[in-house]
C-alpha positions in Angstrom: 0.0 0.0 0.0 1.6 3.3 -0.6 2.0 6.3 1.4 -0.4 8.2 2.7 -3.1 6.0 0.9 -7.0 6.8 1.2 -8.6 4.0 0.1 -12.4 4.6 -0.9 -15.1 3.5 1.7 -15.9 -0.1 0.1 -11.8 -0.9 0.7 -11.6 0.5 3.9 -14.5 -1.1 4.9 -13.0 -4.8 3.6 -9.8 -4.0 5.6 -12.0 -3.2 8.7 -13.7 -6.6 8.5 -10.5 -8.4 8.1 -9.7 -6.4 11.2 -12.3 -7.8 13.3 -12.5 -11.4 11.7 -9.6 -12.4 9.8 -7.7 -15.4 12.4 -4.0 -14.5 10.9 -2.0 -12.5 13.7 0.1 -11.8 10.9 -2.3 -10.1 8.8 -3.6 -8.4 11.5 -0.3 -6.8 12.3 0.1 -6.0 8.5 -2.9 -4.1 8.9 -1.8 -2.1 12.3 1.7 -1.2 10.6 -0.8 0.5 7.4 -2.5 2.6 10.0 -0.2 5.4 10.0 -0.7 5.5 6.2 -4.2 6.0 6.1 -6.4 8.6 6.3 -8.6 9.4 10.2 -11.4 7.5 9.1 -9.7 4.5 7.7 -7.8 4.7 10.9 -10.7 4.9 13.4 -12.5 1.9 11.7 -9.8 -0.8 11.1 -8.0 0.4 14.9 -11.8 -0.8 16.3 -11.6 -4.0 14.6 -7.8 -4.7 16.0 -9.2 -3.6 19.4 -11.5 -7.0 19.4 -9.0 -9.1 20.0 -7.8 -10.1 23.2 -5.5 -12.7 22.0 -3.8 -10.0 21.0 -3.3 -8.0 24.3 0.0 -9.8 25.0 1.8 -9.9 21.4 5.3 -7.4 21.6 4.3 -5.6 18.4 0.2 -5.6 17.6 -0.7 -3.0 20.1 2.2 -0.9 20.0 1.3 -1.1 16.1 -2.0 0.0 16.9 -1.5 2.4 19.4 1.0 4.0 16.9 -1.4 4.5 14.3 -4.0 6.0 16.1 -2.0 8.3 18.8 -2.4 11.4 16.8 -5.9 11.3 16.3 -6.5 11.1 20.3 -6.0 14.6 21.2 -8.2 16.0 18.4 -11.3 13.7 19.0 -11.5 12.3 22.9 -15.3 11.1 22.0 -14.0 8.9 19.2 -11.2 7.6 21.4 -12.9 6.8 24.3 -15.8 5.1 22.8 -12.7 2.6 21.1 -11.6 2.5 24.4 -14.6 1.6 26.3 -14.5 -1.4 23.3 -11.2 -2.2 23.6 -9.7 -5.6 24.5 -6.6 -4.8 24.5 -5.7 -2.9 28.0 -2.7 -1.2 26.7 -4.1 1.0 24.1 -6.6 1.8 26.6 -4.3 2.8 29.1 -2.2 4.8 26.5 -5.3 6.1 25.5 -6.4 7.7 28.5 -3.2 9.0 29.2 -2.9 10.9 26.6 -6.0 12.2 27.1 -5.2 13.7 30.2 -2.2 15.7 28.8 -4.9 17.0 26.4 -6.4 18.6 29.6 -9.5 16.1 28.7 -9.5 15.1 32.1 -13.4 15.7 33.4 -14.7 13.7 30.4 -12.2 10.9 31.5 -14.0 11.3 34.9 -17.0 11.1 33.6 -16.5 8.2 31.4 -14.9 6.4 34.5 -18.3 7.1 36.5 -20.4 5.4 33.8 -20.3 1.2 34.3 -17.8 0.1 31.5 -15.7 -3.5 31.5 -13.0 -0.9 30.8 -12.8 1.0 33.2 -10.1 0.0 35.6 -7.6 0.1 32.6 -8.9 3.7 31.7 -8.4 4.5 35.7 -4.9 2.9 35.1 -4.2 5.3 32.4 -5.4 8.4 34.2 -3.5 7.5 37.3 0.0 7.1 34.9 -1.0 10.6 33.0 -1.0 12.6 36.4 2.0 10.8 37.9 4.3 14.1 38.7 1.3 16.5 37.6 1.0 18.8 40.5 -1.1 21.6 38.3 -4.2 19.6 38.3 -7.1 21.0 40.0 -10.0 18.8 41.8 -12.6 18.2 38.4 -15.6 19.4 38.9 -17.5 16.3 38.7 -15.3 14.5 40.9 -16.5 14.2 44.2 -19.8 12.6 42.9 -17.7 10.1 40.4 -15.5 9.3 43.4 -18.1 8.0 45.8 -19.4 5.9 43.4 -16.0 4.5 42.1 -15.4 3.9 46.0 -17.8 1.6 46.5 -17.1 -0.4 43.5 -14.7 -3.7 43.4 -11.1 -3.0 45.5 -8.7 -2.7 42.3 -11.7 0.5 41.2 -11.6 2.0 44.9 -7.9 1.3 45.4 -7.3 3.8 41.8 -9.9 6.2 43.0 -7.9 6.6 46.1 -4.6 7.0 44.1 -6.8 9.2 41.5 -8.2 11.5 44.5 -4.3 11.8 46.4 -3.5 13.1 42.3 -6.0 15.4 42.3 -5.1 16.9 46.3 -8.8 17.1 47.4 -9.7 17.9 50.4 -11.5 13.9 51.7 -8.2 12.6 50.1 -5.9 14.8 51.8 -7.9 14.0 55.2 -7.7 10.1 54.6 -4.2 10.3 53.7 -3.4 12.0 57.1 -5.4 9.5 59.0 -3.5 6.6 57.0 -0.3 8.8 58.0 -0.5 9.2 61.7 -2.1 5.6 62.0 1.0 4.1 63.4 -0.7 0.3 62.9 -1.5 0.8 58.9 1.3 -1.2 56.4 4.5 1.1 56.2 3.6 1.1 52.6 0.5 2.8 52.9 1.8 5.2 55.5 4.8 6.4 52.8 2.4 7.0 49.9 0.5 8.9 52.1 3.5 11.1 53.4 4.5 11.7 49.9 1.0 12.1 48.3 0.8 14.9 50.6 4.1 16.0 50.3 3.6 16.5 46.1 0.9 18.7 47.4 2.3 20.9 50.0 -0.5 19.9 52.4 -0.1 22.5 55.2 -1.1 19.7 56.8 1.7 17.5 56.2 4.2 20.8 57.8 2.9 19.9 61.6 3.0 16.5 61.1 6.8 16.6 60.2 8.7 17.6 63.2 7.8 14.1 64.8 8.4 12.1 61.7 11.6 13.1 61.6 11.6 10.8 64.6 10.6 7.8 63.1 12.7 5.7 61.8 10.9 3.8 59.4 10.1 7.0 57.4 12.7 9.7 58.4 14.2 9.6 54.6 10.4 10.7 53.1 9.9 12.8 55.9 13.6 14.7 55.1 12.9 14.6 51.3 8.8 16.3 52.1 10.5 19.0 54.1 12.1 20.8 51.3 8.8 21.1 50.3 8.0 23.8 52.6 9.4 27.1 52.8 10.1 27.1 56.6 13.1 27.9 58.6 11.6 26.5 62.0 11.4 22.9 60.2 15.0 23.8 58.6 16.2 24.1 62.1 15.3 21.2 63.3 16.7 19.1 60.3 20.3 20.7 61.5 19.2 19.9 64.9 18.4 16.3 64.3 21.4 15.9 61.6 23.9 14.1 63.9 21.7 10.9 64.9 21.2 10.9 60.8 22.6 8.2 59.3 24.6 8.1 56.3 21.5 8.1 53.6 19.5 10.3 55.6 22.4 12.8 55.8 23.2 13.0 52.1 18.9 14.0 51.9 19.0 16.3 54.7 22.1 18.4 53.0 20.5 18.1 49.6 16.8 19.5 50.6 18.5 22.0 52.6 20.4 23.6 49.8 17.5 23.7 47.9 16.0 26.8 48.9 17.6 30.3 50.4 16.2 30.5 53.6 17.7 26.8 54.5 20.4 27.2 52.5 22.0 30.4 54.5 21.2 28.0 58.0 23.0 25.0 56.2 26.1 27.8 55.1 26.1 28.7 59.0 26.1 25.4 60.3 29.2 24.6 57.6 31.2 27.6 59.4 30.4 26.4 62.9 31.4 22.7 61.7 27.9 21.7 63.0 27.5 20.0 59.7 30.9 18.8 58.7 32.2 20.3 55.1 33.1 16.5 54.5 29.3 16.2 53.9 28.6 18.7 51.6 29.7 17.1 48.0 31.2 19.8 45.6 27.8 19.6 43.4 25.8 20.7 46.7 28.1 23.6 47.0 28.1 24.4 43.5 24.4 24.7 44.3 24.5 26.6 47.6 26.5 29.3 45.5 23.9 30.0 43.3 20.5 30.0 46.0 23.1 31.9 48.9 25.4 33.8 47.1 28.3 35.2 47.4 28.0 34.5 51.9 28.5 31.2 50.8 31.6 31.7 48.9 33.1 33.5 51.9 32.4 30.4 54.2 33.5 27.3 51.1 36.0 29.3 49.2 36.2 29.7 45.5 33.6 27.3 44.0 32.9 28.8 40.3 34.7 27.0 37.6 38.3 27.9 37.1 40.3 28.4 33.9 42.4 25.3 33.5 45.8 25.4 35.5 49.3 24.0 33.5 50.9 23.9 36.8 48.1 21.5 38.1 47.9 19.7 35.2 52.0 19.2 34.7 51.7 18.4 39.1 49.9 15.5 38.9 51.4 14.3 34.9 54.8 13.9 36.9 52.8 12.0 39.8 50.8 9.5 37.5 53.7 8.0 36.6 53.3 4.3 34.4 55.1 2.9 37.4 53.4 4.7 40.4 50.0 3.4 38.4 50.6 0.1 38.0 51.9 -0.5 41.4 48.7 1.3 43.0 45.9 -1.0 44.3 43.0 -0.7 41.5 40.9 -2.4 44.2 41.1 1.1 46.4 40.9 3.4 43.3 37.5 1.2 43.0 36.7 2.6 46.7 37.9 6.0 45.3 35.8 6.1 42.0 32.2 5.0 43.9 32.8 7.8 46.5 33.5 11.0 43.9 32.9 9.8 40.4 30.0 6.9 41.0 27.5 9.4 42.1 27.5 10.9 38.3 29.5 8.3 36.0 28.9 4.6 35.2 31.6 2.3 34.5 31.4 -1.2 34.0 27.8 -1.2 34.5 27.5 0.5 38.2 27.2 4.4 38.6 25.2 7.1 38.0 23.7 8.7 34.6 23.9 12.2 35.0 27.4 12.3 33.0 29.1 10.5 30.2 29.3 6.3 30.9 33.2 5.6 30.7 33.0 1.9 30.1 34.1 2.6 26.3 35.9 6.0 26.9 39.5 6.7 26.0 40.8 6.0 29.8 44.5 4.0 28.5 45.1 7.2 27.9 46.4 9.6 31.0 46.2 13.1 28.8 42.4 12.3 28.0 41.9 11.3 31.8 43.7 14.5 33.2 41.7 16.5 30.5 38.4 15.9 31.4 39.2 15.8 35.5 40.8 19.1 35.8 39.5 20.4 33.2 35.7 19.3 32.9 33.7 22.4 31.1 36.9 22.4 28.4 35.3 20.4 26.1 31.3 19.9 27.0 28.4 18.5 25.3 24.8 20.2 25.3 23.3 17.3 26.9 26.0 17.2 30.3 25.7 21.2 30.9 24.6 22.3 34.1 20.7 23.3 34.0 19.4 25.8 36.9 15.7 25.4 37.3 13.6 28.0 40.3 10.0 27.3 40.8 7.5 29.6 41.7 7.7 28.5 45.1 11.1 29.5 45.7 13.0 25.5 45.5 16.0 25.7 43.2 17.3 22.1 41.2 20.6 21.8 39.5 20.7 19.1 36.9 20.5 18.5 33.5 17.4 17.6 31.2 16.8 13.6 30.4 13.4 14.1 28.6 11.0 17.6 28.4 7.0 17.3 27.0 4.9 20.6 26.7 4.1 20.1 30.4 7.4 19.0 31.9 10.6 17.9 32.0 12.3 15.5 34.4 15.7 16.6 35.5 18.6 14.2 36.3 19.8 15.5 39.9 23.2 14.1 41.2 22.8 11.7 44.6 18.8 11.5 43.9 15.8 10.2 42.0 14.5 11.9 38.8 12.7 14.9 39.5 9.2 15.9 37.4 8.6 19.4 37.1 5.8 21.0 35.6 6.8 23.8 33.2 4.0 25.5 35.0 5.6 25.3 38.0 8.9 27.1 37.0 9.6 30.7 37.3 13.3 30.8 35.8 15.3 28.3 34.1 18.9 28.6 33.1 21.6 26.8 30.9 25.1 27.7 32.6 28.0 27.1 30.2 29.7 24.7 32.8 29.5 21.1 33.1 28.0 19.0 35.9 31.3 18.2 37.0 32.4 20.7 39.6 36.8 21.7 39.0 38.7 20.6 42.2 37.9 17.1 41.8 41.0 15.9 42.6 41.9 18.7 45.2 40.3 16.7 48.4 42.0 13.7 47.3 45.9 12.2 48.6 48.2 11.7 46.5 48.2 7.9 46.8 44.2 8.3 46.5 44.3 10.2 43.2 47.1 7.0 41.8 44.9 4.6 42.9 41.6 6.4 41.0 43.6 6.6 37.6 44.9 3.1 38.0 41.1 2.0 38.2 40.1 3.9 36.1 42.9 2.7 33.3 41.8 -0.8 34.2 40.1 -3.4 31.5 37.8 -5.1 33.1 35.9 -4.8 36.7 37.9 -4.5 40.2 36.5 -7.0 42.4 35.9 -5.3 45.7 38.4 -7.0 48.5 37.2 -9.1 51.4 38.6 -6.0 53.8 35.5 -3.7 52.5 32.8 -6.1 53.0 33.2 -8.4 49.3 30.3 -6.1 47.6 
């Protein structure tokens, strides 16, 4: 069939009956791949044939295929889609269906289609549920409420989505259940930590009075830590400093992370740096780099010079007459391992372990030393679009440093250094800046021995994995 074909009504009406009856998977998935060729109403008819099949729900390809074909059509006609929806037997192009109706801001017809009694409708719950995941600019529909006590009532996987749907949407019964599931010390932890962060995405004021004494529990002091740089407070910054020494390692790195997020915290983490309350060993360099950017210059006075530097022969011809092909090869690769997964891990992956928010080294250049001291010392030389240092600050005052992995129109999730992904809603930000530096801070090496900084090249000139030794736990 060629491209872009419209075939007249009696054709696309014989391919829309092979759709629905022919018994050939094969043919079938001849027929999804043509979809993208055809016009909307060839489209429409031969995608609700496809959609009969339930044999086909698990095939790799089919409803991909169909899904495919018919995604661009969604958006423009949400009655047309949902009615194949409601038909569908294949839950995946349901799901995707729905979703994509929610970023179409279709979301109180999704609602009310969801109220009406439809074999569908758990997968078109699914698929609301995945199209708000990180959406905090969604208000309470209209007609949810009403929807929602019905869907409540219904069988536990329809009420268990509702609830998800309703902690989505922030209303006000949601946000009262989730604080009852909350304090409930007897409900499952599980339940108790979707709650505190369901709340958290929503800035409850709530969830602020509640923190203070979670940050006493152990068993969810990490959410607790990550929801209070959610809130613009300096009492509940205080008494993260206050509480930072029984912290343990994990909860640490968190604590110093959502305090640098925003000014207010971010001048009371500087200060507790100058008193040595919070040790300076604790800060990483791209926490600093961050501080200097929400404090300002005060932080500079307390750190030092933390901007990128212009790159330094004498440095670089320091540590070329160190790295000698003798001092390397007689350094312990196993500690330059121990080296690598405390400053470069966080950010770098090499054979297979490490972080993503900078080049993976597995296949890099690294037999050869001038390429290694090139990129350490020198790291915003020589920098690709994708690794530059993004600055985004939202409306509510929280600053992120990372760089982009993926943007829609709505949002764009930003790889951070030492945490999860973070979705942000376009929305939601106020300024956003693309700094000409790299991710990697200058200095790397500065903090490091001598005999520390051998043992990192010697591991990182190795070809194939260090195993760890027996004396640091056999990881």
């Amino acid at each position: 069939m060629c491209e872009d074909a419209q075939p007249g009504t009696d054709v696309t009406g014989q391919f829309a009956q092979m759709a629905v009856s022919d018994p050939s998977p094969v043919v079938r998935l001849y027929l999804a791949s043509a979809l993208q060729r055809l016009d909307s109403n060839a489209k429409w008819a031969i995608a609700k044939g496809l959609l009969t099949h339930a044999e086909d729900a698990q095939d790799h390809n089919l409803p991909k295929m169909v899904w495919f074909g018919i995604e661009p059509l969604v958006k423009d006609n949400a009655a047309k889609a949902l009615e194949l929806a409601a038909g569908s037997k294949v839950p995946m192009v349901t799901q995707f269906i729905a979703r994509r109706l929610v970023d179409a801001d279709q979301i109180n017809t999704l609602v009310a289609t969801a109220g009406k009694s439809t074999s569908n409708r758990v997968d078109i719950l699914t698929g609301m549920r995945d199209g708000l995941e990180g959406r905090t600019d969604i208000k309470t529909p209209e007609n949810w409420n009403a929807v929602y006590a019905k869907l409540k009532q219904a069988d536990k996987p329809t009420a268990r989505l509702a609830a998800d749907l309703g902690r989505h949407f922030g209303d006000t019964e949601s946000a009262k259940t989730a604080l009852a599931t909350l304090k409930n010390k007897s409900a499952a932890l599980a339940e108790r930590k979707k709650a505190l962060q369901s709340l958290a995405a929503r800035q409850r004021p709530e969830l602020a009075a509640e923190l203070p004494a979670l940050l006493n529990d152990n068993a969810l002091r990490l959410d607790a830590i990550r929801a209070v740089a959610g809130y613009d407070s300096e009492p509940l910054a205080r008494q993260l400093i206050e509480a930072y020494p029984k912290f343990n390692t994990q909860e640490k790195s968190e604590a110093v992370q959502t305090l640098a997020s925003r000014p207010k915290s971010g001048w009371l983490l500087t200060q507790a740096i100058s008193k040595n309350v919070i040790p300076k060993k604790d800060v990483p360099i791209y926490v600093a780099r961050q501080l200097r950017r929400v404090v300002g210059s005060g932080f500079v006075e307390v750190w030092g010079p933390i901007d990128h530097v212009a790159f330094d022969e004498k440095t670089y011809k320091k540590y070329r007459t160190l790295l000698t092909d003798k001092a390397v090869a007689e350094a312990s690769k196993t500690q330059g391992r121990l080296v690598f997964q405390r400053t470069c891990a966080p950010c770098h992956k090499l054979y297979g372990e490490g972080g993503i928010i900078g080049p993976e080294l597995t296949g890099s250049n690294r037999a050869n030393l001038d390429y290694l001291l090139g990129n350490i010392l020198d790291p915003s030389g020589e920098i690709q679009d994708d690794y530059k240092m993004v600055v985004i600050t939202t409306r509510d005052g929280r600053t992120y440093v990372g760089n982009v992995a993926k943007e829609t129109d709505r949002q764009l999730t930003l790889r951070i250094v030492g945490q999860d992904a973070v979705l942000i809603n376009k929305s939601d930000i106020q300024t956003r800046e693309v700094t000409p530096s790299s991710m990697m801070p200058t200095g790397l090496l500065d903090n490091l021995s001598d005999k520390e900084v051998t043992e990192l090249i010697a591991y990182l000139r190795s070809t194939a994995q260090v195993p760890w030794s027996k004396s640091n736990g056999g990881k």
